[in-house]
C-alpha positions as CSV (number, residue, x, y, z in Angstrom):
1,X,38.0,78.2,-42.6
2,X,40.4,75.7,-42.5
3,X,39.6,72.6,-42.5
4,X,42.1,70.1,-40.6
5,X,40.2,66.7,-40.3
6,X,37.0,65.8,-37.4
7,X,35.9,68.9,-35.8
8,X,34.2,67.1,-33.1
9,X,36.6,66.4,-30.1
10,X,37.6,62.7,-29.4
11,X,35.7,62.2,-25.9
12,X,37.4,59.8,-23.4
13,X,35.9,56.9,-22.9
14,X,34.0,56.4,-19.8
15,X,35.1,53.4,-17.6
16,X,31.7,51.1,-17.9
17,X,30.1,50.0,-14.6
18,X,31.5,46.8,-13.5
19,X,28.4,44.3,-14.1
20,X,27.4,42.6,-10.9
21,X,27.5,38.7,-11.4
22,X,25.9,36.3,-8.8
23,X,26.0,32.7,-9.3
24,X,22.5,31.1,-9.8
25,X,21.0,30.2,-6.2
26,X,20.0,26.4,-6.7
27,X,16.1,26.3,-6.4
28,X,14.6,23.9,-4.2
29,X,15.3,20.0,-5.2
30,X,11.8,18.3,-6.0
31,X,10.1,15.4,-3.7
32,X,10.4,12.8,-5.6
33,X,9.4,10.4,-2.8
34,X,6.5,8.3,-3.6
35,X,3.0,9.8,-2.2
36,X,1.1,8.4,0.2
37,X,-1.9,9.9,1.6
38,X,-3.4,8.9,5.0
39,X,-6.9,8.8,5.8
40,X,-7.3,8.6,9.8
41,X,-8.9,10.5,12.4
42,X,-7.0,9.5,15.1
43,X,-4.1,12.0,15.1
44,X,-2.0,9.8,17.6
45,X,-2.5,6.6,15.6
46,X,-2.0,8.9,12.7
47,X,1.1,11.1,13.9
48,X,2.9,7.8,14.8
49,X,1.9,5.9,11.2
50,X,3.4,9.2,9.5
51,X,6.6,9.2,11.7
52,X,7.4,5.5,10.2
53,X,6.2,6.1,6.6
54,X,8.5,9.3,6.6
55,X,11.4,7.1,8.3
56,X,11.2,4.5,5.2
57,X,11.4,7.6,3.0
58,X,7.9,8.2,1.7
59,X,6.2,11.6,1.6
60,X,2.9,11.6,3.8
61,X,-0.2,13.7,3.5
62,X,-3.3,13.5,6.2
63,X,-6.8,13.5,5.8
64,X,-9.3,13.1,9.3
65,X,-12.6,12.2,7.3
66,X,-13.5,10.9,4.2
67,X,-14.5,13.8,2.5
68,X,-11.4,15.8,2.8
69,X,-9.4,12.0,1.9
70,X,-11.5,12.1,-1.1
71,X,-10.2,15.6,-1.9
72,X,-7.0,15.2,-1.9
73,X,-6.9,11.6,-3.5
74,X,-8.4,13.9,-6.7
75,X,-5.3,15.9,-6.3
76,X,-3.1,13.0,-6.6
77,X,-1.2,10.5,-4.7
78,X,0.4,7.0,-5.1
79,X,-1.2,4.9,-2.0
80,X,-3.6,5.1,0.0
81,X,-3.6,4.4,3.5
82,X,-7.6,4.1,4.5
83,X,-9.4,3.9,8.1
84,X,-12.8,2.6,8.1
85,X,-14.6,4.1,11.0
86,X,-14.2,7.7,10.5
87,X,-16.8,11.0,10.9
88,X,-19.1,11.2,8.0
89,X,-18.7,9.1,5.5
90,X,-17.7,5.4,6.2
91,X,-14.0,4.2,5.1
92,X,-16.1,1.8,2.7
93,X,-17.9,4.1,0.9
94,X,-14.7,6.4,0.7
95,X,-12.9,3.3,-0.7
96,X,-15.9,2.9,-3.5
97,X,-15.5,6.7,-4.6
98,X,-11.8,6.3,-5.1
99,X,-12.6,3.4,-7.1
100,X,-15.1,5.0,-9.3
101,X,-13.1,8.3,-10.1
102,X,-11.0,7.5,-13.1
103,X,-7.8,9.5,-11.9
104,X,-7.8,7.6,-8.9
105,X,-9.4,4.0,-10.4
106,X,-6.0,2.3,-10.0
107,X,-4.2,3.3,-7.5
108,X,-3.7,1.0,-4.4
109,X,-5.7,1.0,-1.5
110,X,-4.4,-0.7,1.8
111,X,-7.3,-0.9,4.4
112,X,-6.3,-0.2,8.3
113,X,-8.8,-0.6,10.7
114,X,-9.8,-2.1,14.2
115,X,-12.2,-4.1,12.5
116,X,-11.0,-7.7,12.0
117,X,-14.0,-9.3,11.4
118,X,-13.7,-11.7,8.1
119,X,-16.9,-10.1,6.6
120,X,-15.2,-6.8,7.2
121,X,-11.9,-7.4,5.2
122,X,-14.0,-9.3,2.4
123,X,-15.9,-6.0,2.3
124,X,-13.0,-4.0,1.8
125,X,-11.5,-6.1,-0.8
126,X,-14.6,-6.4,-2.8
127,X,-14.9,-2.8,-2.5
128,X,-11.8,-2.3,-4.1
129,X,-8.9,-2.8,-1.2
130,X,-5.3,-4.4,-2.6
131,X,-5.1,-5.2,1.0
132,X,-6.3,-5.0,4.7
133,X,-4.2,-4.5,7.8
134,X,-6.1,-5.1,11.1
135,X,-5.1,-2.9,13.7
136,X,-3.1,-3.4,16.2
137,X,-0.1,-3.8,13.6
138,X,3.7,-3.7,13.3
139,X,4.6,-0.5,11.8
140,X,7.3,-1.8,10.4
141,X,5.0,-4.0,8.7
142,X,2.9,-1.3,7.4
143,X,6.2,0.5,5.8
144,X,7.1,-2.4,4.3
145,X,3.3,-3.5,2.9
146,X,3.5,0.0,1.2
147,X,6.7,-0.3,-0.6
148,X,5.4,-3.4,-1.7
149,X,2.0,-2.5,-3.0
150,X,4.1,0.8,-4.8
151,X,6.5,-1.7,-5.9
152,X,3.7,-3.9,-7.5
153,X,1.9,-0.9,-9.2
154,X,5.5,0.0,-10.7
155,X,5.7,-3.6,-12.2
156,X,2.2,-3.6,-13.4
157,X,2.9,-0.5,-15.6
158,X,5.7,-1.9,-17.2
159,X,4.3,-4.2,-20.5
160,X,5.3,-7.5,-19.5
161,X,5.4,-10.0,-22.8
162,X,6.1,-12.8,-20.3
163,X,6.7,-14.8,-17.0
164,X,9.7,-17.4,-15.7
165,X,10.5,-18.5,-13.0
166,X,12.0,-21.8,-11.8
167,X,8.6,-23.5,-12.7
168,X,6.9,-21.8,-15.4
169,X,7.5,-20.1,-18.3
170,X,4.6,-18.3,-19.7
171,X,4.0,-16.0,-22.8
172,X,1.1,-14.0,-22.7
173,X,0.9,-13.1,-25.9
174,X,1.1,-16.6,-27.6
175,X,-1.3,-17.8,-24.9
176,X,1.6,-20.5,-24.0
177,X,2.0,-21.8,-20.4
178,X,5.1,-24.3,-19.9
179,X,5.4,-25.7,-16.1
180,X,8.9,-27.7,-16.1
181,X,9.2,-27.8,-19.7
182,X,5.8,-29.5,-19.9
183,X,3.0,-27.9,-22.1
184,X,0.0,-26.8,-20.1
185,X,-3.2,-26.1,-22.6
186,X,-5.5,-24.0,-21.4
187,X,-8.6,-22.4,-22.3
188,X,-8.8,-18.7,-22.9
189,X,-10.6,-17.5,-19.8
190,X,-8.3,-20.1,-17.5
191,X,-5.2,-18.6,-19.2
192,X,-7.1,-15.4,-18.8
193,X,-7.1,-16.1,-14.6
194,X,-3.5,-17.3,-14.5
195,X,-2.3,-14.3,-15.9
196,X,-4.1,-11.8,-13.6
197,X,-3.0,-14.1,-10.7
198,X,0.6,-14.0,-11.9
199,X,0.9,-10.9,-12.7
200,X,0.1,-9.9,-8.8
201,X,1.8,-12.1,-6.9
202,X,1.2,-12.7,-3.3
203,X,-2.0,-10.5,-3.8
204,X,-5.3,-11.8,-2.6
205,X,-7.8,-11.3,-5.5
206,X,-11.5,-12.0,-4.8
207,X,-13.5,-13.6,-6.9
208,X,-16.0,-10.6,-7.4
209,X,-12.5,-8.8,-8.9
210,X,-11.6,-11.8,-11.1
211,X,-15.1,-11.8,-11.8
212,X,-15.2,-8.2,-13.1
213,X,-11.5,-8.1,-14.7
214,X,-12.0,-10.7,-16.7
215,X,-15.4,-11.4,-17.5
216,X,-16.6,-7.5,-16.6
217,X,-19.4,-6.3,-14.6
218,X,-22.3,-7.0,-17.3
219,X,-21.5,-11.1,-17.1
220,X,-24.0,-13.1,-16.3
221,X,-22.6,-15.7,-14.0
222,X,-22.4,-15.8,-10.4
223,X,-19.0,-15.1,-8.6
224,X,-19.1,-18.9,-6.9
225,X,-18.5,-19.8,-10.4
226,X,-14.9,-18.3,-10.2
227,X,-14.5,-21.7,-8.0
228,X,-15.2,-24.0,-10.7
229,X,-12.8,-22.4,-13.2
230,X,-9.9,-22.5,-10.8
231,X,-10.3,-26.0,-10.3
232,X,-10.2,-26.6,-13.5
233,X,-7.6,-24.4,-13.7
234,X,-5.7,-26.7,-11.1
235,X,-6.6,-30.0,-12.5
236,X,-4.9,-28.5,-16.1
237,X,-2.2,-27.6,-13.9
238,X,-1.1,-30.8,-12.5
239,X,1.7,-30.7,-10.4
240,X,2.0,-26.4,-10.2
241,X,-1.6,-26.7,-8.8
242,X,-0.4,-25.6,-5.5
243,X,0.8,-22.4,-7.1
244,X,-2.6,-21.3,-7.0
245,X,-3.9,-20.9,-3.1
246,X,-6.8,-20.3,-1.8
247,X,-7.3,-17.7,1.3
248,X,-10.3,-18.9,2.7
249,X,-13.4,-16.6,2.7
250,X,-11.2,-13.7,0.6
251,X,-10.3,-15.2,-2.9
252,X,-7.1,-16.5,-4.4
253,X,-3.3,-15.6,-4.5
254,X,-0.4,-17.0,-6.9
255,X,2.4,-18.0,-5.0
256,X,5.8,-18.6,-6.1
């Protein structure tokens, strides 16, 4: 048997199956518009409040009562839009519950109802409103109260060392309050009630929420007292007194 090299025949090579290549189908973008839920059982007032908010480029979700608002504030959302007179539970006591839940403890609250009573919007601020629209209302107005209470819960998350302005110059670490280049010395808890004030402009805050922020809810002085420190406050404060305003029958608000 001679032997002449490989005894197995050289095959030829199969052509391989072209491979079928399909460029990557983008998935869907994410919403990244802010979230605003809407807690209103009147689908007209509610259809035409959702048209605007959409228009001003925020993403709306609905709720008719307060139970299913409550549900879906647990799911998450970034405002909330609350009626008081709805089926079931009352606006108010919705408003509490949001409040109480720690996912949804901070997130604003803006109160639209038919009720414009001032024992009604005192209510809802105490209760834990950042603010109250009566109804009927611009809703222009209500797209641009939104951006602002988002915008104001985007400044309050970022660590803020200290405050200027044209006025005042304030470091809140060093407890240090300047008003025209003029020192201001001030006790802790009147420091304490400028800084919440100034870190939320234009906000009304009620005493009963200066009260618990910085005294907390086992102090054992009366919310009326809140007046006496914010005239002392005032007096300290000389000539920026009027930077401090009160909204009679709701609270206080720093104004710029």
């Amino acid at each position: 048997m001679q032997i002449t090299g490989r005894t197995d025949e050289a095959k030829p090579e199969q052509p391989r199956a072209a491979r079928r290549t399909t460029a990557a189908e983008p998935g869907p973008r994410p919403d990244t518009r802010r979230r605003v839920l809407l807690i209103e059982d009147d689908r007209d007032i509610a259809e035409a409040m959702s048209y605007q908010l959409e228009k001003a480029g925020l993403s709306v979700r609905l709720a008719h009562t307060g139970e299913e608002g409550l549900d879906l504030a647990r799911r998450g959302c970034d405002l909330v839009l609350l009626d008081l007179n709805l089926p079931g539970m009352d606006g108010l006591e919705v408003c509490r519950m949001i409040r109480r839940q720690t996912a949804t403890a901070h997130t604003p609250i803006i109160i639209v109802s038919a009720r414009a009573e001032e024992v009604d919007r005192v209510l809802g601020l105490e209760m834990g409103a950042d603010d109250y629209m009566v109804k009927p209302f611009s809703l222009k107005e209500l797209a641009a109260r939104c951006r602002a209470a988002l915008r104001r819960v985007e400044e309050a998350t970022t660590p803020t060392q200290a405050y200027r302005d044209d006025n005042f110059e304030i470091e809140f670490d060093a407890y240090l309050v300047r008003y025209r280049g003029q020192e201001v010395r001030l006790t802790h808890k009147e420091f304490d009630i400028l800084r919440y004030l100034v870190e939320r402009p234009a906000r009304i805050i009620t005493r009963e929420r200066l009260l618990e922020s910085i005294w907390g809810y086992e102090a054992e002085i009366d919310a009326r007292s809140i007046d006496a420190h914010i005239r002392r406050l005032r007096l300290k404060l000389g000539p920026a007194r009027d930077h401090i305003e009160t909204v009679v029958g709701l609270g206080y608000r720093f104004v710029r």
